[in-house]
C-alpha positions, -999 to +999 in steps of 0.1 A: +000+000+000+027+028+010+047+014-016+016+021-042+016+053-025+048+065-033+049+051-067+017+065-078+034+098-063+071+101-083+050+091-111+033+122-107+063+148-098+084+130-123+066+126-157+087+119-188+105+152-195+103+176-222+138+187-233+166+156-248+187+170-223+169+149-202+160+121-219+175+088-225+210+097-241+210+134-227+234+153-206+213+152-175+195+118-182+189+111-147+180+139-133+146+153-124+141+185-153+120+201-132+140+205-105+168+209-124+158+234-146+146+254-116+178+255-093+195+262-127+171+295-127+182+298-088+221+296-095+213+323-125+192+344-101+224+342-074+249+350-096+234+380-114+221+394-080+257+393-065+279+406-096+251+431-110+222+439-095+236+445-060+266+467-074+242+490-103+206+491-091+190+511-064+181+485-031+148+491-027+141+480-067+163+453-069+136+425-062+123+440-092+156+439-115+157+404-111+119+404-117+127+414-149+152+396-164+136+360-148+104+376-168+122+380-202+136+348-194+102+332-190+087+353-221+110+342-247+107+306-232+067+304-232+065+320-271+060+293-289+029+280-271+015+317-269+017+313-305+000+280-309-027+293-287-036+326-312-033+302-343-048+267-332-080+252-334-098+264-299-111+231-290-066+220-289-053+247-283-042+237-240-036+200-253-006+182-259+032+188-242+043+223-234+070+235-257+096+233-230+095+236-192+118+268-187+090+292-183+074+271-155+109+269-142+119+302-142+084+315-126+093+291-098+129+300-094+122+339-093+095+330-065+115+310-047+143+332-048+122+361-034+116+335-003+154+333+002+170+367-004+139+395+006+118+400+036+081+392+027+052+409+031+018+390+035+006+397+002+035+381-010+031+351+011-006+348-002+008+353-037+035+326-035+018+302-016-018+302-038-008+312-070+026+300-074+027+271-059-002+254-072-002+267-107+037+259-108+031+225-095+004+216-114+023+223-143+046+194-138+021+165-137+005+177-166+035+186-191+031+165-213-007+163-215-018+198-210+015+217-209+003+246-232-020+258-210+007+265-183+030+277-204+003+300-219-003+317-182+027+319-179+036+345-207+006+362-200+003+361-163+041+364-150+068+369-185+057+397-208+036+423-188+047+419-154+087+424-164+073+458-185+060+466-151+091+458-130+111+468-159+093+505-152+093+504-114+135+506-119+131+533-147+117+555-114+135+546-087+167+554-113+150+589-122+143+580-162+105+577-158+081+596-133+059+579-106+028+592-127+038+580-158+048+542-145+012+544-127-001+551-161+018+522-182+011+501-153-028+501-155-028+503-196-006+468-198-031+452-167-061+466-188-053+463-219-030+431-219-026+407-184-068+411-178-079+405-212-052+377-217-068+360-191-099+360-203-085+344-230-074+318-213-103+307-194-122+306-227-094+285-243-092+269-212-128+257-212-137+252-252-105+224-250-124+211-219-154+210-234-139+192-266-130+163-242-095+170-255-074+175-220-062+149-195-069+175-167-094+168-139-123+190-142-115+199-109-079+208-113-086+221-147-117+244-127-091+255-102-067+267-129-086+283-148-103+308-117-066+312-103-057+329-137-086+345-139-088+359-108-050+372-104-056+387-143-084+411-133-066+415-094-039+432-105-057+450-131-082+466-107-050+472-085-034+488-107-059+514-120-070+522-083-036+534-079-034+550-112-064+569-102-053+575-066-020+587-076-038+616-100-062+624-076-033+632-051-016+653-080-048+672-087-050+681-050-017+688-044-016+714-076-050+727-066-034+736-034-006+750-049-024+773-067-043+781-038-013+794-019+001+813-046-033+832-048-032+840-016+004+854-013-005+875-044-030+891-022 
């Protein structure tokens, strides 16, 4: 029975991997390519930190530095599947193997890395342990089955518009961009590109559901789909709040400007 038990379970955190590297004849035949893949994202993470971040970017932004790069990292990785899911037939688009496991990886690596080198707040706690740990670790089990989907999410919902965020959030703290104008971007890429992406998403989600064409449980397959969806139009409703919030306190603290200067010219 325990020996069922822990069968049934390396079967499921150790599923035939993706890349030859790690296949029968590869370098790292052997070797779990999840795991792998992600302390090699770690090690990258370390090393960049220590001989560039650290030394050229402001402190308080450097979380977001590496933010960026693990993003572009993660965007590149996941294009290919972003483009099967604009171009293929609706109904297959989340079935069948990811096109590599680097994104997945990478998303996991920058998290984990934020565990290990930052203090946390409790948003990012909630963040880390909800979103990223189950959407990262359901993304193993169902590589080669429903990988696309993850994949997918992942350019959408961590690579492309979160590192133009992050990527912004240095610009100010380095003096290139102002607070206003990073507010600004910020909402128009959540609005315009993270929310509506995952919309996408659920409805891709569910037609290849529907089609019987995914190896997902419905419950699993439920779960990620509302996890996307919800952190899509989160962040989105975040981020014009305090695009809004931010103008307001401009308007206000012009208005009072001019208000003062009136008054000394009387």
């Amino acid at each position: 029975m325990i020996g069922d038990i822990f069968s049934w379970v390396h079967k499921t955190l150790s599923p035939a991997p993706l890349s030859p590297l790690f296949q029968e004849g590869g370098r790292f035949y052997g070797f779990n390519e999840d795991l792998t893949l992600t302390a090699f994202g770690l090690i990258g993470l370390f090393v960049v930190d220590n001989l560039i971040v650290k030394r050229f970017i402001q402190p308080k932004v450097r979380y977001f530095a590496l933010h960026t790069i693990a993003n572009a990292v993660t965007a590149i990785a996941a294009f290919p599947d972003v483009v099967k899911g604009f171009t293929a037939d609706p109904r297959d688009t989340f079935s069948g193997p990811a096109h590599t496991m680097v994104a997945n990886s990478m998303v996991a690596a920058i998290h984990i890395y934020h565990c290990l080198a930052f203090n946390l707040r409790r948003e990012d706690i909630v963040h880390h342990a909800v979103f990223v740990t189950i959407l990262c670790g359901l993304a193993v089990p169902l590589k080669q089955g429903d990988g696309i989907g993850n994949t997918f999410g992942c350019f959408f919902l961590s690579g492309l518009p979160g590192g133009l965020i992050y990527f912004n959030l240095c610009l100010v703290a380095h003096g290139y961009m102002s607070k206003m104008t990073e507010k600004k971007l910020s909402a128009a890429i959540n609005v315009w590109l993270r929310g509506p992406s995952m919309v996408v998403y659920t409805f891709l989600g569910w037609s290849t559901w529907m089609a019987g064409r995914t190896t997902i449980h419905p419950i699993f397959a439920l779960l990620c789909v509302l996890l996307h969806f919800t952190n899509g139009q989160y962040y989105a409703q975040q981020s014009v709040e305090s695009f809004a919030v931010q103008k307001e306190r401009l308007r206000a603290e012009k208005a009072a400007g001019t208000s003062d200067n009136t008054k000394k010219d009387e």
